[in-house]
C-alpha positions in Angstrom: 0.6 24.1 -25.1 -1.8 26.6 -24.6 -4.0 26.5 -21.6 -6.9 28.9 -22.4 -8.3 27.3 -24.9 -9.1 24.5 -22.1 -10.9 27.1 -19.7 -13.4 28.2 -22.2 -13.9 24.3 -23.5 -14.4 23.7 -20.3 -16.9 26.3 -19.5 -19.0 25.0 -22.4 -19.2 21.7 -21.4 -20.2 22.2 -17.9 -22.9 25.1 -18.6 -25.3 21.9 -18.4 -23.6 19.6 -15.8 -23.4 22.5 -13.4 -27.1 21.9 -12.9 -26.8 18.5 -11.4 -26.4 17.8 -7.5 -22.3 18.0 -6.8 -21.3 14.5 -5.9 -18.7 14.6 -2.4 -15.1 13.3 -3.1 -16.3 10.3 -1.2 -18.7 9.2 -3.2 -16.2 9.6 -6.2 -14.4 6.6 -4.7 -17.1 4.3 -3.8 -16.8 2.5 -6.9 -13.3 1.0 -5.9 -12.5 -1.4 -3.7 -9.1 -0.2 -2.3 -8.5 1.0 1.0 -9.7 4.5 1.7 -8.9 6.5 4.4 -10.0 9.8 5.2 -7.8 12.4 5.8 -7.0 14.0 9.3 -5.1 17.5 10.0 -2.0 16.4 11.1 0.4 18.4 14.0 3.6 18.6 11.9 4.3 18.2 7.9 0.5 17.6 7.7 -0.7 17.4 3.8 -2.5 20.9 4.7 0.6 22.5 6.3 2.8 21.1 2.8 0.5 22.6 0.9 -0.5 25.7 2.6 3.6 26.2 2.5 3.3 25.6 -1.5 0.6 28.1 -2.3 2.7 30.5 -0.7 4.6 30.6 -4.2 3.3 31.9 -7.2 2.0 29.6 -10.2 3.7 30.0 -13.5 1.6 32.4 -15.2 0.6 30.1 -18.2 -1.3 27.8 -15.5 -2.8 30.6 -13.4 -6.4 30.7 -15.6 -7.0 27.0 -15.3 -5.7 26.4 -11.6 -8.2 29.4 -11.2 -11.1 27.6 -12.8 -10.4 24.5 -11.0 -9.8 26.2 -7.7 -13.4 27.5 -7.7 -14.8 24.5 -8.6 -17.3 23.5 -6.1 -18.4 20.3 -8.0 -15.8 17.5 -8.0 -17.6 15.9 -10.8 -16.1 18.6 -13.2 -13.4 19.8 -11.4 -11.9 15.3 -11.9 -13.2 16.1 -15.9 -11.4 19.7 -16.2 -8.2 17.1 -14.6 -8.5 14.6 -17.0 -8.9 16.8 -20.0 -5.8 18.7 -18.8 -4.3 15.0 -18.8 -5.1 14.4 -22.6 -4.3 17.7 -23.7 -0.5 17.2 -22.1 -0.6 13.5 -23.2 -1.4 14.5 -26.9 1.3 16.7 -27.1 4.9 15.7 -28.2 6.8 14.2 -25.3 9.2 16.9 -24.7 6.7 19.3 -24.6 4.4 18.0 -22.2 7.2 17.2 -20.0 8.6 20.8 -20.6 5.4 22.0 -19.0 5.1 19.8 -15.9 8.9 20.6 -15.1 7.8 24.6 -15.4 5.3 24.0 -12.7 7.2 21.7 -10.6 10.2 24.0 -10.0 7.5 26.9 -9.6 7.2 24.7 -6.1 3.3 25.8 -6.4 0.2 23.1 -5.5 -2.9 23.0 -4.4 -5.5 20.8 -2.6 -7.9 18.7 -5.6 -10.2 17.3 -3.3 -9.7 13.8 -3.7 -8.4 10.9 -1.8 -5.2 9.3 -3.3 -6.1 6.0 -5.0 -4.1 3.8 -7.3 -5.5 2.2 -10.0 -3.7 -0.2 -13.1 0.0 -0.2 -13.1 0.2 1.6 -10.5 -1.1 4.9 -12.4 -2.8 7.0 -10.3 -6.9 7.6 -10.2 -6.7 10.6 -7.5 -4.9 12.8 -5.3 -5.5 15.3 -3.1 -2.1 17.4 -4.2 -1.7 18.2 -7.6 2.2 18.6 -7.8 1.8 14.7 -7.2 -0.9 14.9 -10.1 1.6 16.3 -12.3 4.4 14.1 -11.0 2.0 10.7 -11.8 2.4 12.1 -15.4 5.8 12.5 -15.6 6.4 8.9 -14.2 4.4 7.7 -17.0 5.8 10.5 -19.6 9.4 10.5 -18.4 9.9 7.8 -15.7 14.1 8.5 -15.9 13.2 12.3 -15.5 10.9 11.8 -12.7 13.4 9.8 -10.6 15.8 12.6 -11.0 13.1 15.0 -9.3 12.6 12.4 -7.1 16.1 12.1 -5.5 16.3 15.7 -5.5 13.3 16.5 -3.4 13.5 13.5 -1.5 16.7 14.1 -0.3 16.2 17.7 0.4 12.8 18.1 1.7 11.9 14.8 3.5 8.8 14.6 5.3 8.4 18.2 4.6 6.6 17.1 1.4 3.0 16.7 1.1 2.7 12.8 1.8 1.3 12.0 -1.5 4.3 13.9 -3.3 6.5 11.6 -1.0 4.6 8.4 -2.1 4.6 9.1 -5.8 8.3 10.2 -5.7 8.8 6.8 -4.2 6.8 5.2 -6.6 8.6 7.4 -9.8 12.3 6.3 -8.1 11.3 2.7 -8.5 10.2 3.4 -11.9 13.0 5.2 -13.1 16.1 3.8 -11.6 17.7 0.7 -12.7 15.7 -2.7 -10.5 19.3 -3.7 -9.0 20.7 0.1 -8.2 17.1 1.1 -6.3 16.5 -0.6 -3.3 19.3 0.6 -0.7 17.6 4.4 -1.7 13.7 3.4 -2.0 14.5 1.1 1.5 15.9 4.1 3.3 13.4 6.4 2.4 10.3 3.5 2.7 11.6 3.4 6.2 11.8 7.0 6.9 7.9 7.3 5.8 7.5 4.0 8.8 9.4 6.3 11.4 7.6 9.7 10.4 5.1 10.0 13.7 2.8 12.0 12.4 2.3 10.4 9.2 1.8 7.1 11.1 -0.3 8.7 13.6 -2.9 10.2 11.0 -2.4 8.9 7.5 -3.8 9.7 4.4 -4.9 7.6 1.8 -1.2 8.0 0.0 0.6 6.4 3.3 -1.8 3.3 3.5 -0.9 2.6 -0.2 2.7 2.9 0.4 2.8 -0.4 2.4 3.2 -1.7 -0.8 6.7 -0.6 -1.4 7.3 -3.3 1.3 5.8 -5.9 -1.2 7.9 -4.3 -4.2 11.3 -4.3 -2.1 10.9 -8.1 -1.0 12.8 -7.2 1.8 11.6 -8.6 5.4 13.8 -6.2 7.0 10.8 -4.2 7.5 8.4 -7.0 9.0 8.6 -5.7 12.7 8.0 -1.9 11.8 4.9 -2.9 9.7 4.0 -5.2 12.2 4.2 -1.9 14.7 1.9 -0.2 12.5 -0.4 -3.3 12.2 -0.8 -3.3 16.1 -4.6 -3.1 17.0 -4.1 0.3 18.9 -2.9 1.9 15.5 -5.1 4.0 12.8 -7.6 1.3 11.5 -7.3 1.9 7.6 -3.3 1.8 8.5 -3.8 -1.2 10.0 -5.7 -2.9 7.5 -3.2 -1.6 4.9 0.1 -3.1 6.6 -1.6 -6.3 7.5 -1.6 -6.7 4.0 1.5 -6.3 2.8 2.9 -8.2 5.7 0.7 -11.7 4.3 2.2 -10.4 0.8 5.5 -10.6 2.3 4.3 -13.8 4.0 3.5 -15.0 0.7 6.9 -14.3 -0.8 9.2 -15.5 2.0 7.5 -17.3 4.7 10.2 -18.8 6.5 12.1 -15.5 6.8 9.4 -13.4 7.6 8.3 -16.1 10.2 11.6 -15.5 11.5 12.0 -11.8 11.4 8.0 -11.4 13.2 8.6 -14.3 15.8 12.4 -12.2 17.0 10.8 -9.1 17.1 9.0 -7.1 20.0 7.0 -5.9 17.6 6.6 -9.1 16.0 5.2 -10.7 19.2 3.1 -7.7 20.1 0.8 -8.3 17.4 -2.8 -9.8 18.5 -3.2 -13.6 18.5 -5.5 -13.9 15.1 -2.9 -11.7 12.7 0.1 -13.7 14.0 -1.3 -17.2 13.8 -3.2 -16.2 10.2 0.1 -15.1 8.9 2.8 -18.2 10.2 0.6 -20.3 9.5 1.5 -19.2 5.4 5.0 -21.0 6.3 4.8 -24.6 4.8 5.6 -27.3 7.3 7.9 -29.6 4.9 10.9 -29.7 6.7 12.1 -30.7 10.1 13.4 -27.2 10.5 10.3 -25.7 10.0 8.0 -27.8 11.8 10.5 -27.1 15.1 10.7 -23.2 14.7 6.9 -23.5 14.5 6.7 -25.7 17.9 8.8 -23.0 19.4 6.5 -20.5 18.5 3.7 -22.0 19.5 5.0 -22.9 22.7 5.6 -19.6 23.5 4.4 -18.4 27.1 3.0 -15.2 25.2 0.7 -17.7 22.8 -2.0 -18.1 24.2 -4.5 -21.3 23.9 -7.4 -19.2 21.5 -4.1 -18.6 19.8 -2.9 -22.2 19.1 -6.6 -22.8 18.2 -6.4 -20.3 15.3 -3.4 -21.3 14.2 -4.3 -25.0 14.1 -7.2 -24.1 12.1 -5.4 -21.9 9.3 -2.6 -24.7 9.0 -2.0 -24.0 6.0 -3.0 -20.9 4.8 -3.5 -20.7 1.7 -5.4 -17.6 1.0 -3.7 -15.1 -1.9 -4.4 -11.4 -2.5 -5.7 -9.4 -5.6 -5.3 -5.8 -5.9 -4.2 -2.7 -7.5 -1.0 -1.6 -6.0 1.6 1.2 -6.5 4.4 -1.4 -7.4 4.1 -4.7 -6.4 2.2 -6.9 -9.2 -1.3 -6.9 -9.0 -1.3 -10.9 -9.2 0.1 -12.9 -5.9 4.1 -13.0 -6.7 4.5 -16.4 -4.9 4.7 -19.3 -7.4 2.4 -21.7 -4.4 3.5 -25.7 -3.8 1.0 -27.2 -5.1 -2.2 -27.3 -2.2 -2.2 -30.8 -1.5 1.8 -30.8 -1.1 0.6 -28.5 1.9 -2.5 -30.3 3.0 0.0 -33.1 3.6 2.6 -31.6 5.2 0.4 -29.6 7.6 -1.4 -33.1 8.2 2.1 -34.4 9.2 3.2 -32.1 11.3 -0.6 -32.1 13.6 0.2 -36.1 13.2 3.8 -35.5 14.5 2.7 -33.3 17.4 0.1 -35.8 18.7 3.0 -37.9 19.5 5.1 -34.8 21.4 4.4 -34.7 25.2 5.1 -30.8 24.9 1.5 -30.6 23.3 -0.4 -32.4 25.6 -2.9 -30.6 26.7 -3.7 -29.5 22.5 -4.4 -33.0 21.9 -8.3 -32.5 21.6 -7.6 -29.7 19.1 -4.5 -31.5 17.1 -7.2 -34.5 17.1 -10.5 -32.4 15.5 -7.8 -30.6 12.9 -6.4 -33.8 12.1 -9.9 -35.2 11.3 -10.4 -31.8 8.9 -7.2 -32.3 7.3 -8.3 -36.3 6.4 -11.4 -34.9 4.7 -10.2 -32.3 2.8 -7.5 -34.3 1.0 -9.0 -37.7 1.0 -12.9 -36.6 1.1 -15.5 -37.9 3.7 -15.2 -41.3 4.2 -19.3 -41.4 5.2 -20.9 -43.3 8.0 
């Protein structure tokens, strides 16, 4: 594949465009709705710092006129075309090829900074990233998914967080894809966890670490409900936040009584403020006994307090479900949901039940006003 011939196609093409008004790599992303989080300088194994480190080695020398062309792109307009048509030109050649010539620049150990937030679009393809080593290594998850696990495991293991932490993400993301479902999740668990525990990736994230709370979702594994629920504290990032508050109600979604279980024995679980913890046990459907009593317990709690109970009275049952574009998990909820009024009922059950239990006398005005909701909701207004 030559790339020269893309430089001076590329120079035609923009001889008009260059007159327009460069758009900011913000405004590129307006059009999604995903999380995006702008990215902060970080103290140590900051996306600047992993790249800066990078540059510091030479590009193969078949790259070096386009990297050029792009580097000194001021518009971000052209310099996301000049990408794309680099895309297409690789993806049109034969498979071996284009692979060939992503491995030559991946073992260079060269990058540089695009511009652009990380942002995942359909199948958990990428529409943006501010390294272009994890550019290339989007490709070769979609070229050559067995491949890019292999580079995956290497650089994982031997460079950590010392990657840039959108080369970590989409490593993480090409392991998954490459590596058998029921051989992957001991490896993508240990290194999901690492990412949780790496300070300074917590502490400022980019765009690339927010979209990794996914990998939660993926894994299915509520092992990791108190560390997101540490990230999801309200004194963390806000984007961050946001981003593991939502894989924790995905998790919710998938296994409510265990990830009831795994918040409610945590520290971090219980350190969580009142409206995330009621809106996300109250996903756990109130059918059994069992249930019904672990939720008492948790709502009897000397740390719940009464605005609490309220909130939790009033989402009982939740049954809101997420849509979204996500780096593994399926973009549809995964839960296959009891039918709504199963839940209505059992939620009306359980307020009934408690209106009887001494424990939760002084909530009777509140299990009383839900109660009358509930009635309505499954058996309409009865009218004057």
């Amino acid at each position: 594949l030559g790339l020269s011939w893309l430089l001076i196609l590329l120079k035609f093409t923009a001889s008009e465009e260059e007159q327009s008004t460069p758009a900011s790599p913000e405004q590129e992303f307006q059009e999604d709705p995903d999380i995006s989080m702008q990215q902060q300088p970080l103290e140590e194994s900051s996306p600047q710092q992993a790249v800066a480190e990078a540059q510091a080695v030479a590009a193969p020398a078949g790259w070096m006129e386009w990297i050029d062309y792009i580097k000194n792109q001021p518009n971000p307009t052209l310099r996301r075309q000049a990408i794309e048509q680099l895309r297409v030109g690789l993806f049109n050649t034969s498979r071996e090829e284009a692979v060939a010539r992503i491995i030559d620049f991946l073992e260079s150990g060269f990058d540089f900074p695009t511009g652009f937030h990380f942002r995942t679009g359909k199948a958990g393809r990428l529409l943006g990233t501010d390294s272009f080593r994890a550019t290339l290594l989007d490709w070769l998850g979609q070229l050559d998914p067995a491949t890019a696990a292999q580079v995956a495991i290497k650089e994982l293991n031997e460079q950590g967080s010392r990657l840039h932490p959108d080369v970590y993400v989409v490593h993480l993301r090409n392991y998954a894809w490459g590596i058998p479902a029921d051989s992957q999740s001991a490896f993508l668990l240990q290194q999901f966890t690492a990412l949780l525990n790496t300070d300074s990736w917590i502490a400022n994230p980019t765009s690339s670490i927010g979209e990794s709370m996914d990998i939660a979702v993926y894994l299915q594994d509520v092992s990791v409900v108190p560390e997101l629920s540490r990230i999801a504290h309200p004194d963390q990032n806000s984007n961050l936040r946001h981003a593991a508050k939502l894989a924790l109600e995905r998790l919710f979604e998938i296994d409510p009584l265990n990830a009831t279980r795994a918040m409610l024995q945590s520290e971090e679980g219980m350190a969580l403020d009142g409206q995330s913890r009621a809106s996300l046990v109250s996903r756990l459907d109130p059918a059994t006994d069992e249930i019904r009593e672990l939720l008492a317990g948790y709502l009897l709690s000397p740390q719940v307090t009464i605005a609490e109970f309220q909130l939790f009275i009033q989402y009982l049952p939740n049954l809101n479900v997420s849509y979204s574009y996500n780096l593994l998990s399926p973009e549809n909820p995964i839960t296959q949901s009891v039918h709504h009024t199963d839940r209505l009922l059992h939620a009306l059950e359980t307020i009934k039940e408690w209106q009887t239990d001494p424990r939760f006398g002084q909530y009777q005005d509140l299990l009383a006003e839900r109660q009358a909701t509930l009635r309505i909701q499954l058996y309409g207004n009865p009218g004057p």
